[in-house]
N, C-alpha and C positions, 0 to 999 in steps of 0.2 A: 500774528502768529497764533490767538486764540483761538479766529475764525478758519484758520487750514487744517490746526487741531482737529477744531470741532466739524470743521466736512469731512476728516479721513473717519474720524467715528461713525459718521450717519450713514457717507459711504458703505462703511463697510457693514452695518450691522441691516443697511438694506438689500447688498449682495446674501449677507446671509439668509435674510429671511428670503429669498429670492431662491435662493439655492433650497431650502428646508419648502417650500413648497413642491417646488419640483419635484425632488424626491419623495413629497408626501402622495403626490399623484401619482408617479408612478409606479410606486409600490401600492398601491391602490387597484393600480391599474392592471399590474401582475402580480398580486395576490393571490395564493394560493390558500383555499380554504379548507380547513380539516376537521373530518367531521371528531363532535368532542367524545362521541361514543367509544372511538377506538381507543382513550386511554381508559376507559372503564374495562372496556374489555382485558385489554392488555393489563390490567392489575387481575384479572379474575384467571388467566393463565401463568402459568407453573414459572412462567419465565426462565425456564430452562436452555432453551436457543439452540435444542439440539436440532434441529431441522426433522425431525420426526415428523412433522404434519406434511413434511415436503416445500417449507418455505423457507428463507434463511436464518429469522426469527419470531420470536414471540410479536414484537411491532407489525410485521410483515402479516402476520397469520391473521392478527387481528384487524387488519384495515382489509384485506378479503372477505372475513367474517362480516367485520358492517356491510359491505359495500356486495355480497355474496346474495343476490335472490332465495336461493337454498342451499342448505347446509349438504347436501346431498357432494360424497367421494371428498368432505373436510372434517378431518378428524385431531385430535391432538391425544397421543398414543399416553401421553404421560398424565396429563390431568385425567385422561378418559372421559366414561358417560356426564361423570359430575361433572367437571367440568365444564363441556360442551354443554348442558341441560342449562347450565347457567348462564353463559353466551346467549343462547337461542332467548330464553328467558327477556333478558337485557335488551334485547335486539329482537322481540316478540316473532321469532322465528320458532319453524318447531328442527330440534335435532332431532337425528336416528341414531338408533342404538346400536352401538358396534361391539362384536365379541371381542375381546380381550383377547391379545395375542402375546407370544415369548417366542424367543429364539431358542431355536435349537441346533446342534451343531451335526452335520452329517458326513459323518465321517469318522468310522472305529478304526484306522489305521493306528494303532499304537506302536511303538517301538517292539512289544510283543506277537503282533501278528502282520506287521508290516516293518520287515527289518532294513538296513541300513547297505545302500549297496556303497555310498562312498560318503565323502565328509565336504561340509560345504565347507569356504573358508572364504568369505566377503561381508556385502556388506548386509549389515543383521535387519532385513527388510523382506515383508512376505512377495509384494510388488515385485520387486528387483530381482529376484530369485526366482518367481512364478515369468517373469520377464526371460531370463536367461535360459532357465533346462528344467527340466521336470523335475528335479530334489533330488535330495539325497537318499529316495527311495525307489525312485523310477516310476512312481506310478504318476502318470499326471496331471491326476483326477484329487488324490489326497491334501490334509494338509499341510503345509510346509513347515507349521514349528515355531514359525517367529513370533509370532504375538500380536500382528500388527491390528488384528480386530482387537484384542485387550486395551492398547493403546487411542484406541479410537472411541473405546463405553465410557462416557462421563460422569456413569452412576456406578462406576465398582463393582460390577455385577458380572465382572469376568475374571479369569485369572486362567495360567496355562500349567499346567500337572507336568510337573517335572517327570515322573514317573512316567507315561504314557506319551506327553511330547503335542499332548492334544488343549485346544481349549475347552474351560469349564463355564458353562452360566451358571449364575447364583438364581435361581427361578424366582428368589422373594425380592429381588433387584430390579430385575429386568423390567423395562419400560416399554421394551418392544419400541425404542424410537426408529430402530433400522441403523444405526450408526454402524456396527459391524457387519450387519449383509453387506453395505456399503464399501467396509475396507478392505473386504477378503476378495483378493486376486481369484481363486477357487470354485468363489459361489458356494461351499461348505455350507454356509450358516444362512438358516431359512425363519421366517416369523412366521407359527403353526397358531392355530384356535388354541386359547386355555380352557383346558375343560376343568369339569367340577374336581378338586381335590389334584389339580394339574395332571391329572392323569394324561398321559401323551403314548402314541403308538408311530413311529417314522422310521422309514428306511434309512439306515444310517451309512448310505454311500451314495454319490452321485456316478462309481465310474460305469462308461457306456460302452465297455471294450466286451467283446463276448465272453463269455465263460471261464474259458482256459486262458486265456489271455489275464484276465479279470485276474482271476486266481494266482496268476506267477507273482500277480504284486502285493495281494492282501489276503491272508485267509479268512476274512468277514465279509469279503465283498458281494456283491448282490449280482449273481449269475446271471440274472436272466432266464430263468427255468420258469418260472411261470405258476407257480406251485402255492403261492400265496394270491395269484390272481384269481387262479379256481375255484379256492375258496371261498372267496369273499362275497357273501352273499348279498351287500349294498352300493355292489357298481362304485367302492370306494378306491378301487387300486387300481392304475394303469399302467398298461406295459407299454414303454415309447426308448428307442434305441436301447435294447439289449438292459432296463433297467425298470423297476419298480417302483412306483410314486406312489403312497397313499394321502388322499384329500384329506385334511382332516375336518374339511366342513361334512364331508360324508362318514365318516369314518363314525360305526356306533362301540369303537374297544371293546370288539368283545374277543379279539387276541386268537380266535382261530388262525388267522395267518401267521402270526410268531410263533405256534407250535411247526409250523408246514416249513420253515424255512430251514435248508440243509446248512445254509452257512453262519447264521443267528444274525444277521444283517438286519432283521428287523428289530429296533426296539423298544420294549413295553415298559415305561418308567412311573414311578407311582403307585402301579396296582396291589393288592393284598397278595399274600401268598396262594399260588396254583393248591388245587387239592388231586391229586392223580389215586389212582384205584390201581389194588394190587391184588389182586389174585392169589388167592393161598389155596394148599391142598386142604380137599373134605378128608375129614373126619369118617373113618365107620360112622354108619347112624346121620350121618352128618349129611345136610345139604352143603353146597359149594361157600365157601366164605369169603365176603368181600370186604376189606380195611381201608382205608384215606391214608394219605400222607403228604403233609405240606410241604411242600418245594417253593423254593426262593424263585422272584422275578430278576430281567436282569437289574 
């Protein structure tokens, strides 16, 4: 009895080790190796997971990065240059320096100058609505109202103005990850250059309907008159279906074309107060007299 005992033990414990070889080869064998750089990396990113870089996380972005010959079209919007500079560092690459960008929303349809032709009553979704009918404005080029870009910013950097019916960036928030260009049905909301003191200059409508058309839906809409293209002395504005784009990699704010614009469709946000010149009657004796007076931006 002692000796059947003791074979089913040896038995068994030489199937095991029989077995634990096996397996030790062939995980050996299909081992996959990683490089240990990328969790350096990955601790030196935001770990945000917004997909802003265009990957579907901070792990993702960072085994690109090792594994990435140059850093060239990889960028991570949230850490930024620091960031990056430190990657590249780590991984003795060199980074390039990206300007800083924010969203901005284009589109001045407000409940004020884009009114209300009927009333939606489903379900409370920008998609599903931009899916069905043009909105509850007719226009349908604007935005719907819903929120669905707010829903989608994972840094609180938006919210929707009751008042107005439109969404708001917080400019000290924003990450520029792309999360809301992303969710907007519309195409509304664009990532422009940050300039110095976030001074920003953009047409603030997308719609491509001509003129009078344009107009029945929104009195800020952007005509297509061409009158701000004339302007522009640095080939920074283009006219493409019936609507006015300014670059703002070209763009040097110096706001001639917001004065030019019949419908205020452009706008200038940031800048100090305009100084305009007013013309007063001379005086007997008197040369002609000229005074300043500061006027607000929009």
């Amino acid at each position: 009895m002692n000796s059947v005992l003791l074979f089913t033990i040896i038995s068994l414990s030489l199937l095991g080790l029989i077995a634990a070889l096996i397996l030790y080869f062939i995980a050996q064998k299909f081992k996959v190796y990683e490089d240990p750089r990328i969790d350096k990396v990955e601790d030196i990113l935001p770990s945000a997971n917004c997909g802003g870089c265009g990957f579907p996380g901070c792990r993702n972005f960072a085994e690109v990065l090792v594994k990435a010959d140059t850093f060239d079209d990889l960028f991570c919007p949230v850490g930024g240059n620091e960031v990056m500079a430190q990657a590249a560092a780590l991984l003795g690459k060199e980074a390039i320096e990206v300007d800083p960008k924010v969203a901005v929303v284009r589109c001045s349809g407000s409940f004020e100058h884009r009114p209300r032709t009927n009333f939606y009553d489903g379900a409370s979704n920008c998609t599903i609505v931009h899916n069905l009918y043009t909105g509850d404005t007719d226009c349908p080029f604007g935005c719907v109202s819903l929120g669905e870009c707010v829903d989608a910013c994972d840094f609180e950097a938006m919210y929707m103005d009751e008042k107005t019916g439109l969404p708001v960036i917080i400019d000290e928030k924003c990450v520029a990850c792309g999360a809301c260009v992303e969710a907007c049905p519309r195409d509304i909301i664009e990532l422009r250059k940050r300039n110095k003191k976030d001074r920003k200059i953009f047409v603030s409508c997308i719609n491509e309907d001509k003129g009078g058309i344009a107009k029945q839906y929104c009195a800020v809409t952007c005509t297509g008159c061409t009158k701000c293209f004339k302007v522009c002395e640095y080939d920074a504005i283009i006219m493409n279906n019936n609507l006015a784009f300014i670059d703002s990699e070209k763009c040097k704010l110096c706001r001639k074309c917001v004065t030019e614009c019949p419908t205020n469709a452009i706008h200038e946000i940031n800048f100090p107060p305009r100084r305009i010149k007013i013309e007063t009657e001379a005086k007997p004796g008197e040369g002609e007299q000229i005074s300043t007076k500061k006027v607000s931006n929009n």
